[in-house]
C-alpha positions in Angstrom: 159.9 23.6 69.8 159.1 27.2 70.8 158.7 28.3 67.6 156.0 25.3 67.5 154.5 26.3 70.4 153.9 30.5 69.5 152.9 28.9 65.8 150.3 27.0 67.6 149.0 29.3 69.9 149.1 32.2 66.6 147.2 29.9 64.8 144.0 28.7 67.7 142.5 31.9 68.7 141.1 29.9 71.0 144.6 29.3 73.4 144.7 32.8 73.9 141.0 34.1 74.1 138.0 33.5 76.5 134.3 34.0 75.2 131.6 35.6 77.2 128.3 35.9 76.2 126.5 40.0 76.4 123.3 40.6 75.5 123.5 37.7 73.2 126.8 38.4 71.2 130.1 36.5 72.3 133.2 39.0 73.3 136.8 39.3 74.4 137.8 39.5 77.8 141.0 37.9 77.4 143.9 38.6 75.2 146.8 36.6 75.7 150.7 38.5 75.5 151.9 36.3 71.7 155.2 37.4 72.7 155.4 35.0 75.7 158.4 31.8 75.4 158.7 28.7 75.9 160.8 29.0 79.5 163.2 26.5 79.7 164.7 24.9 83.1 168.1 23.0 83.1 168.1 19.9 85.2 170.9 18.1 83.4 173.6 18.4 86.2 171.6 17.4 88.8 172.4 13.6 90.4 169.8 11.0 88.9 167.7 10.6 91.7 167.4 14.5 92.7 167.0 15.0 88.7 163.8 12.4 89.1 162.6 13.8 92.3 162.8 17.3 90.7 161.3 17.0 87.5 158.0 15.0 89.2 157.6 17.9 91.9 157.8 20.8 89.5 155.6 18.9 86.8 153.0 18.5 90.4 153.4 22.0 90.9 153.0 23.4 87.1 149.7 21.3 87.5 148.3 22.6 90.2 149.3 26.8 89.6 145.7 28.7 88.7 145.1 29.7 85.8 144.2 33.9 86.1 141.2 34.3 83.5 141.5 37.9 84.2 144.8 38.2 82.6 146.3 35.0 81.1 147.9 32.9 79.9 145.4 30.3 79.1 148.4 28.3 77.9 152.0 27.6 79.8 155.0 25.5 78.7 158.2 24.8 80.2 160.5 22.3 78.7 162.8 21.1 81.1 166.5 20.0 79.4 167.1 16.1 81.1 170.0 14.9 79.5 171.6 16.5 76.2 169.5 14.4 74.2 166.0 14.2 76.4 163.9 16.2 77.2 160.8 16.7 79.3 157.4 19.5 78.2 155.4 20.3 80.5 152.3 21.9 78.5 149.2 23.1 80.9 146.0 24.5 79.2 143.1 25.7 81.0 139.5 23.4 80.6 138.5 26.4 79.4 140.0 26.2 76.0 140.6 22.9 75.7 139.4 18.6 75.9 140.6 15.8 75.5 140.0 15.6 71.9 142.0 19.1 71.4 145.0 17.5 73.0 145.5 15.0 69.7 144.7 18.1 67.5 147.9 20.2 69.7 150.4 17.3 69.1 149.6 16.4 65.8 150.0 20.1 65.3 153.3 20.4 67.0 154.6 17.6 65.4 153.8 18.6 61.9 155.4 22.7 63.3 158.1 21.2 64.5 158.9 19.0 61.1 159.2 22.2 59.3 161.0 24.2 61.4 163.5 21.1 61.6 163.6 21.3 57.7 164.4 25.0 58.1 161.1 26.4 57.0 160.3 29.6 58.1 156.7 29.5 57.2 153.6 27.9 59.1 153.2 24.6 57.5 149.1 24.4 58.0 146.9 25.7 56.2 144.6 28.3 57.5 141.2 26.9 59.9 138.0 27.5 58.1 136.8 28.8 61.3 137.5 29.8 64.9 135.9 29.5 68.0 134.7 32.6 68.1 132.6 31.8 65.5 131.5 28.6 66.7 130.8 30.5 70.0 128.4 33.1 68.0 126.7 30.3 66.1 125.6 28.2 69.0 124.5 31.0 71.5 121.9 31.8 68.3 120.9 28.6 67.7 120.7 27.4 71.4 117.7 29.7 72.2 113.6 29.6 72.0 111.8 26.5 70.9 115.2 24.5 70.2 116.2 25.3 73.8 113.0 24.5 75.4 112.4 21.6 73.7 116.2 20.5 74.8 115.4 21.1 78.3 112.1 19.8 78.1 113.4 16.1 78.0 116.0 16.6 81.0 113.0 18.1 83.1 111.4 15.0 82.4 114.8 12.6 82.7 116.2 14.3 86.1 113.7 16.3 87.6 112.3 16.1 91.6 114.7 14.8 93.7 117.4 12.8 92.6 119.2 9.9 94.8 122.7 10.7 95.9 125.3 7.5 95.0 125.7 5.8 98.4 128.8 3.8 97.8 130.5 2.4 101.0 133.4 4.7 101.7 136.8 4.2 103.8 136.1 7.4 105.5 134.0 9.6 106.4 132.3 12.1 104.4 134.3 15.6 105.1 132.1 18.5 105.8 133.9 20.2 102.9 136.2 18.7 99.8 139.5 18.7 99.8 139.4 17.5 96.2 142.7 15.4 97.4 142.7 12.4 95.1 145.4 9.6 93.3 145.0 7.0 90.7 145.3 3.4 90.4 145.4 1.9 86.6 144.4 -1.7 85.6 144.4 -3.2 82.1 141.8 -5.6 80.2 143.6 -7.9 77.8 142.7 -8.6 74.4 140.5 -11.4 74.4 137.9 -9.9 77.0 138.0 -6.8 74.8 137.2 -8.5 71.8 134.3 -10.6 73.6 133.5 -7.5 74.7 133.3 -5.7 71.4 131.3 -8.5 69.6 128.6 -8.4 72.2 128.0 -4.9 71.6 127.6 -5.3 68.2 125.4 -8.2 68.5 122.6 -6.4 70.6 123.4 -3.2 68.3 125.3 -1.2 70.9 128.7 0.4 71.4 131.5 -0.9 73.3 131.2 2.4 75.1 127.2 1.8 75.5 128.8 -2.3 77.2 131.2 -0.4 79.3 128.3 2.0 81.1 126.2 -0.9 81.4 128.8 -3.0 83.4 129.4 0.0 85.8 126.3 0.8 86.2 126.1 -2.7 87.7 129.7 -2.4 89.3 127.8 0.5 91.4 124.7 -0.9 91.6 126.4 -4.3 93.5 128.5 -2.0 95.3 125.6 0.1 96.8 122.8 -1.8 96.3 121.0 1.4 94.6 118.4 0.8 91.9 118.5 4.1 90.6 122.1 5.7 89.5 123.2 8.7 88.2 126.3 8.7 86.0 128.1 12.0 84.4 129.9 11.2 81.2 131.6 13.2 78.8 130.7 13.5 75.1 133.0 15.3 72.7 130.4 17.8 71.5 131.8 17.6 67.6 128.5 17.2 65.6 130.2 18.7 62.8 133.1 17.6 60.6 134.3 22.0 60.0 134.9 21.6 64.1 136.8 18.5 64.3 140.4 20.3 63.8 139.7 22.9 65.7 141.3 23.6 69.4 138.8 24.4 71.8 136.1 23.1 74.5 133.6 21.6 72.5 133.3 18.9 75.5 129.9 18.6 77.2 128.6 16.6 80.3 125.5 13.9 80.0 123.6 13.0 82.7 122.6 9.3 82.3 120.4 8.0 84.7 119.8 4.0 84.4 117.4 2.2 86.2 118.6 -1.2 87.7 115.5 -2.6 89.0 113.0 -5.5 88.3 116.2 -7.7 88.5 117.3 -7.8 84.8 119.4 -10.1 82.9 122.3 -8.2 81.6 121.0 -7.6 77.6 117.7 -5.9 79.2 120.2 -3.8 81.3 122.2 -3.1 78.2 119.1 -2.5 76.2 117.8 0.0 78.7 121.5 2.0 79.3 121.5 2.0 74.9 118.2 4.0 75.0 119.0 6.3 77.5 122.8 6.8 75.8 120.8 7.7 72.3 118.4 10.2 74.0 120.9 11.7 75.8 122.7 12.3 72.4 120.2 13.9 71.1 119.6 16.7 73.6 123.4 16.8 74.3 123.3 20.5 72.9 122.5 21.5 77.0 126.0 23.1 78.5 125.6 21.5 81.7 125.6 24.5 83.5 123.1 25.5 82.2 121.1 22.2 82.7 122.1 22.5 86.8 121.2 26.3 86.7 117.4 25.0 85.3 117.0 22.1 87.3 118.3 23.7 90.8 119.2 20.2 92.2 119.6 20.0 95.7 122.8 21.1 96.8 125.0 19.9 99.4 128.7 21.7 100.3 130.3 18.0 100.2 129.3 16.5 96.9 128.8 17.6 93.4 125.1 18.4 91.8 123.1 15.7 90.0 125.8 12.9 89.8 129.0 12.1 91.8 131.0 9.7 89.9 132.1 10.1 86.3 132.6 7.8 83.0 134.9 8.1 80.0 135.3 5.8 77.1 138.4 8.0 75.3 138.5 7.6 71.5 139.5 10.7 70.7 142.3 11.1 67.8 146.0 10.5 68.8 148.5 12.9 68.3 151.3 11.8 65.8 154.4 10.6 67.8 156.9 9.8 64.9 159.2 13.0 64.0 162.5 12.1 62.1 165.2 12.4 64.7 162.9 12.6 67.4 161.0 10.7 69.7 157.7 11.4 71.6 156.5 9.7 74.3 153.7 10.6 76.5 154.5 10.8 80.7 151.8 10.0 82.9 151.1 12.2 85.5 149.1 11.9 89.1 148.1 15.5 90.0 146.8 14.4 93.4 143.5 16.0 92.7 140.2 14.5 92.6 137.0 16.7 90.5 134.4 13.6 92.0 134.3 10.8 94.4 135.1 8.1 91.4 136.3 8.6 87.5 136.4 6.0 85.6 138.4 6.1 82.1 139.0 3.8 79.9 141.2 4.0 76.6 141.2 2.5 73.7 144.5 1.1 73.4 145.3 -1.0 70.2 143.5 -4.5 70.9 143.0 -3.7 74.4 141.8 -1.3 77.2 144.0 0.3 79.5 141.9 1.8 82.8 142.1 4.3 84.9 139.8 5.2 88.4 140.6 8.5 89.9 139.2 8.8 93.4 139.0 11.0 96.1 141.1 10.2 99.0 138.8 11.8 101.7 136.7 9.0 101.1 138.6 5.6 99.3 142.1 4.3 100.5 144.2 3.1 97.2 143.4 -1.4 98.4 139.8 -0.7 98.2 139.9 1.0 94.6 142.4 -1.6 93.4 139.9 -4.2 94.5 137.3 -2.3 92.7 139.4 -2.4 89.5 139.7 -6.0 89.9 136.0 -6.8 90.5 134.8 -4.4 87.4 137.5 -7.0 85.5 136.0 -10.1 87.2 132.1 -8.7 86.6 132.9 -8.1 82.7 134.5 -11.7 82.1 131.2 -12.8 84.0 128.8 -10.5 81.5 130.8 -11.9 78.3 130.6 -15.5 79.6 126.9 -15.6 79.7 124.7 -12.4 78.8 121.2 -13.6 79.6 122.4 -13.6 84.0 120.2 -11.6 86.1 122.6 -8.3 87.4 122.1 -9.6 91.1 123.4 -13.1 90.0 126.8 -12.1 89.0 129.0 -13.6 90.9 132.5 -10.8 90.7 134.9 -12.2 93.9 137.4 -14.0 92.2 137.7 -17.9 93.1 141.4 -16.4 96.0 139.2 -13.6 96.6 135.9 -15.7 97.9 138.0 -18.3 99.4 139.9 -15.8 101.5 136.3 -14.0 102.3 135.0 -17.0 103.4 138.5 -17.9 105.4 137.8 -15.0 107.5 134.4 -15.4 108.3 134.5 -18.8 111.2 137.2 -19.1 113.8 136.8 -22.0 115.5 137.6 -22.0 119.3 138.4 -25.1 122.0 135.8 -24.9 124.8 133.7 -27.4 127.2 130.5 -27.9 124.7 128.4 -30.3 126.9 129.0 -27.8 130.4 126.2 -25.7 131.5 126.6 -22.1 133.3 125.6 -23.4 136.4 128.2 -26.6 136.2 131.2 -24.5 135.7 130.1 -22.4 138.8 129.7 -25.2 140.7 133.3 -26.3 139.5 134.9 -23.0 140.5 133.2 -23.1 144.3 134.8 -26.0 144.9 138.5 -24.6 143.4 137.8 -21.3 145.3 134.6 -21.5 148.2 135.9 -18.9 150.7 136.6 -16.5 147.8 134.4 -13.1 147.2 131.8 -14.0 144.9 129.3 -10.9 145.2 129.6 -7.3 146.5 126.6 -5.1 146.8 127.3 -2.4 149.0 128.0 -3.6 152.2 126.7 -7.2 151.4 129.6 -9.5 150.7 128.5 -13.5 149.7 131.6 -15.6 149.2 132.0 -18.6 146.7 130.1 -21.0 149.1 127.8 -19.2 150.8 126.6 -17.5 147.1 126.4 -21.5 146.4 124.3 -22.8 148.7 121.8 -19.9 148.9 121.1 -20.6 145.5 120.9 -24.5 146.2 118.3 -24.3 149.0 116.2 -21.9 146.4 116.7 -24.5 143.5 115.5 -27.4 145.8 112.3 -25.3 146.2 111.5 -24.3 142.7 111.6 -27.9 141.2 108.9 -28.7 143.7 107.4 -25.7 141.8 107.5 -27.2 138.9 110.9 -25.6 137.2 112.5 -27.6 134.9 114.4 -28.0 131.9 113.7 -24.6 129.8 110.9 -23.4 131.9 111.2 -19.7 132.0 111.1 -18.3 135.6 110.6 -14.6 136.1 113.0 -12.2 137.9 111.2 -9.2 138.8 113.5 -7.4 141.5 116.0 -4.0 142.2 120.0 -4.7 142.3 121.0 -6.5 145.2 122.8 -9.8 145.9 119.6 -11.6 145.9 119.3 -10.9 142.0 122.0 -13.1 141.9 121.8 -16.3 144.0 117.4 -15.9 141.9 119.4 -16.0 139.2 122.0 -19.4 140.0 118.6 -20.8 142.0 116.7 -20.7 138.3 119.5 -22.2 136.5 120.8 -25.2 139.1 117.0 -26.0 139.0 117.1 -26.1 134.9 115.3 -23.4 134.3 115.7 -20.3 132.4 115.5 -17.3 134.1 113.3 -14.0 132.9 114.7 -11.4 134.1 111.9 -8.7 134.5 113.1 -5.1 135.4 111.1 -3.1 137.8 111.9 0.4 135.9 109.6 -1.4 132.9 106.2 0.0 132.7 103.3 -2.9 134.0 102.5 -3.6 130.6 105.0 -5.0 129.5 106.1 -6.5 132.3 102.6 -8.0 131.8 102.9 -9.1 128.2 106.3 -10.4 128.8 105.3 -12.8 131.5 102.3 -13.8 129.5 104.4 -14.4 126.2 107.0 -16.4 128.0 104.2 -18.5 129.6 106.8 -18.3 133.3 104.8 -20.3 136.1 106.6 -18.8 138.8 108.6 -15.0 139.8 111.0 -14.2 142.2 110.5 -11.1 143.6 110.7 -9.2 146.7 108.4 -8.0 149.2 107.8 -4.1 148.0 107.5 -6.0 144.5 104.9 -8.4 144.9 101.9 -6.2 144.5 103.1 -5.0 140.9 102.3 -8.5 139.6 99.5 -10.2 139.1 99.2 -13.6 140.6 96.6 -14.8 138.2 98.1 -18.2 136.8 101.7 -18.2 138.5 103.5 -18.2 141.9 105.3 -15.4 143.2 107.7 -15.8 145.5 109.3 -13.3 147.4 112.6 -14.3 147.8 113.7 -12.0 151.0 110.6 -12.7 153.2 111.3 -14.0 156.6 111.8 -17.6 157.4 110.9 -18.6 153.4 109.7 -22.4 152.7 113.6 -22.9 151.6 115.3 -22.3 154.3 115.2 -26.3 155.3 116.4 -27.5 151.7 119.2 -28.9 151.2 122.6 -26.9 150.4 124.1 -29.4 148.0 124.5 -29.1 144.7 121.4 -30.8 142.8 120.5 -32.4 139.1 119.0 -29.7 137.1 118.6 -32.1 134.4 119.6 -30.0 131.6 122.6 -29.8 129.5 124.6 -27.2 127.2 121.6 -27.1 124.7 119.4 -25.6 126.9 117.7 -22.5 127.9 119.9 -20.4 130.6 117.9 -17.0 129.2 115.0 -15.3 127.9 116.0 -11.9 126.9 113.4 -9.6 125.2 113.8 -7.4 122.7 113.2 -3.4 123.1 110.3 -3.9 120.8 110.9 -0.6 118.6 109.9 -2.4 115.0 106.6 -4.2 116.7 105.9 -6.3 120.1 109.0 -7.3 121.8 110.2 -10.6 121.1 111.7 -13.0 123.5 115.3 -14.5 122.7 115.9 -17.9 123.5 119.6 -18.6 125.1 121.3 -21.5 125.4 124.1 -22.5 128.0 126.6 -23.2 125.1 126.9 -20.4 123.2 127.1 -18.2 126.7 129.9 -20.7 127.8 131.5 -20.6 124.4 131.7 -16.3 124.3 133.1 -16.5 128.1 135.9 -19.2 127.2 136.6 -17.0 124.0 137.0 -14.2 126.2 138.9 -15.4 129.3 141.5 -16.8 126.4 141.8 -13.3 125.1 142.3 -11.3 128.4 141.6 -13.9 131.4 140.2 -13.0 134.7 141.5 -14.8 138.3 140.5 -14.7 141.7 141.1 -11.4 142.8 139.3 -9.5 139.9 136.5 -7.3 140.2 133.6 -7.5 137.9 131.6 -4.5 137.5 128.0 -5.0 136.7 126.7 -1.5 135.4 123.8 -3.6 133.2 120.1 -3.6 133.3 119.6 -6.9 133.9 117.4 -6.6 131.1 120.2 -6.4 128.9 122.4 -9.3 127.8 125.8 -7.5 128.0 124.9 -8.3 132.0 125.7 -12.0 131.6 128.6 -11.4 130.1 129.3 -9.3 132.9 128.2 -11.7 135.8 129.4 -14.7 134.9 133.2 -13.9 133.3 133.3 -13.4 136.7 132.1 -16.5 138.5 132.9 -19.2 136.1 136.7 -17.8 137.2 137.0 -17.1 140.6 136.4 -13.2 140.3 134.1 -11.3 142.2 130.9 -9.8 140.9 130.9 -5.9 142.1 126.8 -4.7 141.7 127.0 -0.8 140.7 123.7 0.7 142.7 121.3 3.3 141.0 123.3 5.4 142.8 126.5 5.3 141.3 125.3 3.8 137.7 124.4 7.2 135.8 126.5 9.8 136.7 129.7 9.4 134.8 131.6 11.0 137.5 129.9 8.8 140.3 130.5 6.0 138.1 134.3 6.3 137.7 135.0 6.8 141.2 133.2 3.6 142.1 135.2 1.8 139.9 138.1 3.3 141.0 137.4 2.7 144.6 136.3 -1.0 144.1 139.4 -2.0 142.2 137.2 -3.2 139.4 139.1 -4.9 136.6 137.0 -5.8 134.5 134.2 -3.5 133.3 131.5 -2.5 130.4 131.2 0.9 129.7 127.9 2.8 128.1 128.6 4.6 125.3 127.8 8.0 126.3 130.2 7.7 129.8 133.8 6.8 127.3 134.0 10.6 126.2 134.0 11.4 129.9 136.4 8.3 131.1 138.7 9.9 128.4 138.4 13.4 129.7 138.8 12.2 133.4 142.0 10.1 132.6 143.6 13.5 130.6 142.8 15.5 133.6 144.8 13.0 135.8 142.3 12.5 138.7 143.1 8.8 139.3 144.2 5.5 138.7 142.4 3.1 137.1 142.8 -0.7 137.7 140.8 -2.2 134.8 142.4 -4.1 132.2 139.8 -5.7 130.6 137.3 -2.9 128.8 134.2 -3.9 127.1 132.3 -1.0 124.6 129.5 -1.2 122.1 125.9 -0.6 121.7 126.4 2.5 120.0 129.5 3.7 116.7 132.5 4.5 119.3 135.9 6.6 117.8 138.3 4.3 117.7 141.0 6.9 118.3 139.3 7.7 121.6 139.4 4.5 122.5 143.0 4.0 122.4 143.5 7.3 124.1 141.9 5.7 127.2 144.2 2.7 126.3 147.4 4.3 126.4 146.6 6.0 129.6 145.8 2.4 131.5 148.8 0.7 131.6 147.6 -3.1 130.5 144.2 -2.3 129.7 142.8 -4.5 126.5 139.7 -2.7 125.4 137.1 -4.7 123.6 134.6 -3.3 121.4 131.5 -5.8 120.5 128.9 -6.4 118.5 126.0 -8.7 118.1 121.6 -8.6 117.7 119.7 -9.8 120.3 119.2 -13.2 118.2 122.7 -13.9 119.4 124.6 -14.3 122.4 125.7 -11.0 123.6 128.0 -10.3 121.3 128.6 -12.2 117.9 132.2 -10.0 116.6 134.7 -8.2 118.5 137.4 -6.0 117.8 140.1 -5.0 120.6 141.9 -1.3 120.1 145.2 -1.1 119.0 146.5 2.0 120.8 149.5 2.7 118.5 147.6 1.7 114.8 143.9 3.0 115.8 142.6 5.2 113.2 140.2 8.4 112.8 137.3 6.5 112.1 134.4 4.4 113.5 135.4 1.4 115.7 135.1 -1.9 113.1 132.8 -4.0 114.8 135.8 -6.7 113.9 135.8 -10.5 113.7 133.3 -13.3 114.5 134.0 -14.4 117.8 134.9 -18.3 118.8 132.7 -20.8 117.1 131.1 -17.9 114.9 130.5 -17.7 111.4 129.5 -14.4 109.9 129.0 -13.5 106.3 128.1 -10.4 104.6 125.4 -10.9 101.9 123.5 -9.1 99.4 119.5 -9.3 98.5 120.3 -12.3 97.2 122.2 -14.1 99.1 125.6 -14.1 97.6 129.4 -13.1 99.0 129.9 -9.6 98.8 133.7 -8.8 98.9 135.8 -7.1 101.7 135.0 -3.2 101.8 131.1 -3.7 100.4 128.2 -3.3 102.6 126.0 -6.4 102.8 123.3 -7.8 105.6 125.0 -9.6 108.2 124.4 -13.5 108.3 125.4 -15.1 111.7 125.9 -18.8 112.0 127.7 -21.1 114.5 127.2 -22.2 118.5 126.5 -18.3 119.1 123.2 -18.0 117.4 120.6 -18.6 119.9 117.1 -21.1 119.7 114.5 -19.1 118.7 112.0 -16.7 119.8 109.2 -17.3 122.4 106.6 -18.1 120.5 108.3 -20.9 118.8 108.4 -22.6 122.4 104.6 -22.3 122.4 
């Protein structure tokens, strides 16, 4: 086998030379030592499982030793002695000299070395190469020059010039600043039948199966990014010429195909398109693709390659010759644990069949989500074969298990009182718990009852007023207790209340009030001269002696039920005019059970309320309180924006249960670490705004008990439609999921056209289920 080996490299100037072009002429700068051996390692007395273990780590480690250019070799071998009668070579080349083609040409030439020395000929047993690669070299640095050039470059300038779009697949993790080029493999197979489908379709619409392939990951990406425009690198073997087709060297070159997906085509107009781009590529393939990034100076970013990240290869390249008398060859897979791009796909032609391969980069993919990916391309080609003529957008690639467990996760259904109304279950809870706190405000305190009939006696007065089932009745007032027996007042009555902040400039106040068409507005006092009374009552709810004060205390019939309004939320109004939300008492009721089953409050628990009241996230934080017997603890402007302020507060309140803004969990974190306290929360809402998830649980380990929730959820639904809670010990370095569909909630991820996409794919979120609220204001209208 060494003898083989110096034959070979004796014989391919090009495994022991590098070419570089001066003033036009090709030279030597490298000149590989032809005395240098075979080294050969003994392994055969190891035990079995150390043998295995050794042999894969110095294989790993042969792989991944540089190469020095300045010096050589460009070629290394080490045969490692197994057993007596097996063997393992290890064989690393430099890209330099080599491709994936050359690799047949070096084991067929072995092979046929190694017969002869085995016969005991002493003489090379190939004839001589009609030329080297030197010469090769020289001939295309003079014809790749002038007009031929030009005209070469010409039709890339025109093909991928401007700026080009970046592939935007949806990733596992986040981008690194810089590549690590840390990658793995995962192989899949496609069996002989959808290979032969395959094959006749491209010869029926006069393609290749490599030309088939392209087309069906160009779609694979497309679905998977929803990009119309995608660029592609693929290999092409560079052998226009029979003379070069035994010869050893890197005749390889890199396309650039760039296939447009848009218009919605059926698959044969996709094909069509991908086949005419393939042949034009062909014929300007003569560009070294350095050359083509030095001309066309794409934009450049440190974290991803130039002009295309993800690569294709159809491999047909000759196979070496296996069968030796006496000796058997068989070739050993090996993972390097590199990665050159963010996704390789190769496929082999392997007898009847294909085996594949996708090498990925494992800064960005875990292995489940490129093992799904191999099992959608599968799904996505059986689809193509089984009808053609389907538009791209229309092919359906979740397997029947797949969609069904999609579709499994998407609704959790959740026990709760459907026909109860906000104000009902309050009502139920005063009389459980009437002498319990109900509201703190400074050094206000309302219990249970008295918080009851304050808002009774109110009530009473706005239904002479004209409030009723789902009319809107504005809330224009600061933070105090009042806010919150308006609030109970508006709902016991049937109304819904509009809560109005005063930190909102007039007009929109204006427009607001106007939009939701609200007859009457609690205010107070200082307020009432901000509004304008044309068309409405104001009431200011703190004046002396008000027309209440005689109604009755009871608890009255609001004539409403769970269907309707409690709320009008509006929107911030940063795509157009603000929009009001319409809320209904059921979903409310349904998020509050769902969350009182996941970490319950009692009395004796302290809601904060840090909220706008202008926000939803303040119902949620209000009324998980009083439907249970907790107390609702208002946080003053005082206290509210000062992270420092704020976590004392809670910390002197005893507040248990809590939402926290975004930018004040960095600091929580920091004031934990630093020891200053003790906090008594365990129940933690987040969201708004992307949150670490490993931050999270680092306030989570240091609260003894504390469940932290992150949610999510638009405006058009209650609050919050998904939630995920932090798993302190299995949180990773990533973005906090927005996790699963709360209670009663269905959510699905679709594309542009409705369908499924799988787990891992980005998709627009479709919300469904008691959650999802009526409408918009001018619907009531």
């Amino acid at each position: 086998m060494a003898k083989s080996f110096r034959a070979l490299v004796e014989r391919h100037e090009s495994l022991r030379t590098v070419f570089v072009s001066e003033e036009g002429q090709p030279i030597q700068i490298i000149q590989s030592d032809l005395t240098l051996e075979m080294s050969t390692l003994d392994l055969q007395d190891l035990p079995e499982q150390t043998r295995e273990e050794q042999m894969k780590a110095l294989a790993i480690e042969e792989a991944r030793k540089p190469f020095d250019l300045a010096q050589g070799p460009l070629v290394r071998a080490t045969l490692l002695r197994i057993r007596p009668d097996e063997h393992l070579l290890l064989l690393t080349m430099h890209h330099i000299v080599t491709d994936e083609w050359s690799m047949g040409i070096l084991v067929d030439e072995m092979v046929e070395l190694y017969r002869g020395y085995a016969a005991g000929s002493a003489e090379q047993q190939l004839p001589a190469l009609p030329l080297q690669y030197v010469d090769y070299s020289a001939w295309q640095r003079e014809w790749l020059q002038g007009d031929v050039l030009q005209g070469q470059l010409q039709y890339w300038k025109q093909k991928l010039g401007g700026k080009l779009p970046l592939l935007q697949l949806p990733t596992d993790y986040p981008r690194p600043d810089l590549p690590t080029l840390r990658g793995a493999q995962t192989n899949f197979s496609l069996d002989s039948g959808l290979t032969e489908k395959l094959s006749a379709l491209s010869s029926a619409e006069g393609a290749t199966l490599y030309m088939t392939l392209l087309s069906a990951f160009n779609l694979l990406l497309h679905r998977y990014s929803g990009q119309e425009d995608i660029l592609i690198g693929s290999p092409i073997a560079g052998r226009m010429r029979e003379e070069l087709e035994g010869m050893i060297g890197l005749f390889v070159n890199t396309l650039v195909l760039r296939t447009d997906l848009s218009g919605a085509p059926t698959f044969r107009e996709l094909l069509a398109r991908v086949r005419q781009t393939a042949l034009e590529a062909y014929v300007h393939q003569e560009v070294p693709f350095e050359k083509l990034v030095e001309v066309l100076q794409p934009e450049r970013n440190l974290n991803q390659s130039p002009l295309f990240q993800v690569m294709f290869t159809l491999q047909n390249a000759p196979k070496g010759k296996l069968d030796v008398q006496g000796l058997t060859l068989t070739p050993e897979p090996l993972e390097s644990g590199t990665a050159k791009f963010d996704l390789t796909l190769t496929l082999v032609e392997d007898g009847d069949r294909l085996q594949a391969e996708f090498e990925y980069s494992t800064d960005l993919f875990a292995a489940k989500t490129i093992e799904r990916m191999g099992v959608h391309f599968c799904n996505l080609l059986a689809a193509i074969v089984s009808d053609p003529d389907q538009r791209i957008d229309e092919f359906a690639f979740l397997s029947e298990a797949e969609r069904l467990a999609v579709l499994a996760g998407s609704y959790r259904a959740g026990d709760y009182e459907r026909e109860a109304t906000l104000h009902s279950l309050f009502e139920r809870q005063v009389a459980k718990t009437p002498d319990a706190t109900a509201v703190v405000y400074e050094d206000q305190v309302l219990t249970y009852r008295e918080l009851n009939e304050q808002a009774n006696r109110l009530a009473h007065h706005l239904q002479t007023l004209g409030a009723g089932p789902d009319v809107p009745i504005g809330i224009f007032m600061e933070r105090s207790h009042e806010w919150l027996v308006s609030i109970l007042a508006v709902l016991k009555a049937g109304g819904a209340y509009l809560p109005l902040d005063p930190t909102y400039p007039n007009e929109r106040l204006q427009f607001m009030l106007e939009d939701a068409q609200a007859p009457v507005v609690l205010t107070k006092s200082a307020l009432t001269e901000r509004l304008s009374a044309a068309g409405r009552q104001v009431l200011a709810v703190d004046q002396a002696n008000p027309a209440w004060s005689g109604c009755s205390a009871a608890d009255l019939d609001a004539g409403t039920d769970s269907t309707g309004l409690a709320y009008i939320i509006y929107t911030s109004g940063t795509t157009g005019k603000p929009k009001g939300v319409l809320v209904p008492h059921r979903g409310v009721v349904s998020l509050l059970t769902d969350m009182h089953n996941r970490k319950p409050l009692q009395v004796g628990d302290r809601s904060s309320v840090w909220t706008s009241f202008g926000f939803d996230v303040s119902v949620y934080e209000m009324f998980t309180a009083l439907l249970y017997g907790a107390a609702v603890c208002l946080a003053s402007d005082e206290v509210r924006y000062d992270s420092e302020t704020f976590i004392g507060w809670l910390v002197e309140q005893e507040i248990t249960s809590a939402y926290l803004p975004p930018y004040m969990v960095k600091d929580l974190a920091s004031w934990l670490e630093a020891g200053n306290g003790t906090l008594s929360l365990h129940r933690l809402l987040v969201g708004v705004e992307p949150l670490s998830e490993k931050l999270l649980a680092t306030i989570a380990k240091r609260v003894p008990g504390l469940a932290i929730f992150n949610g999510y959820g638009p405006t058009e639904t209650t609050i919050f439609a998904t939630a995920y809670q932090i798993d302190p010990e299995h949180a990773e370095e990533r973005q906090t999921p927005i996790g699963k569909p709360m209670a009663n909630t269905a959510i699905y991820l679709l594309d542009a056209h409705g369908q499924l996409v799988p787990n891992g794919i980005a998709g627009e979120l479709c919300i469904g289920g008691d959650l999802v609220v009526r409408g918009r204001s001018e619907e009531r209208r």
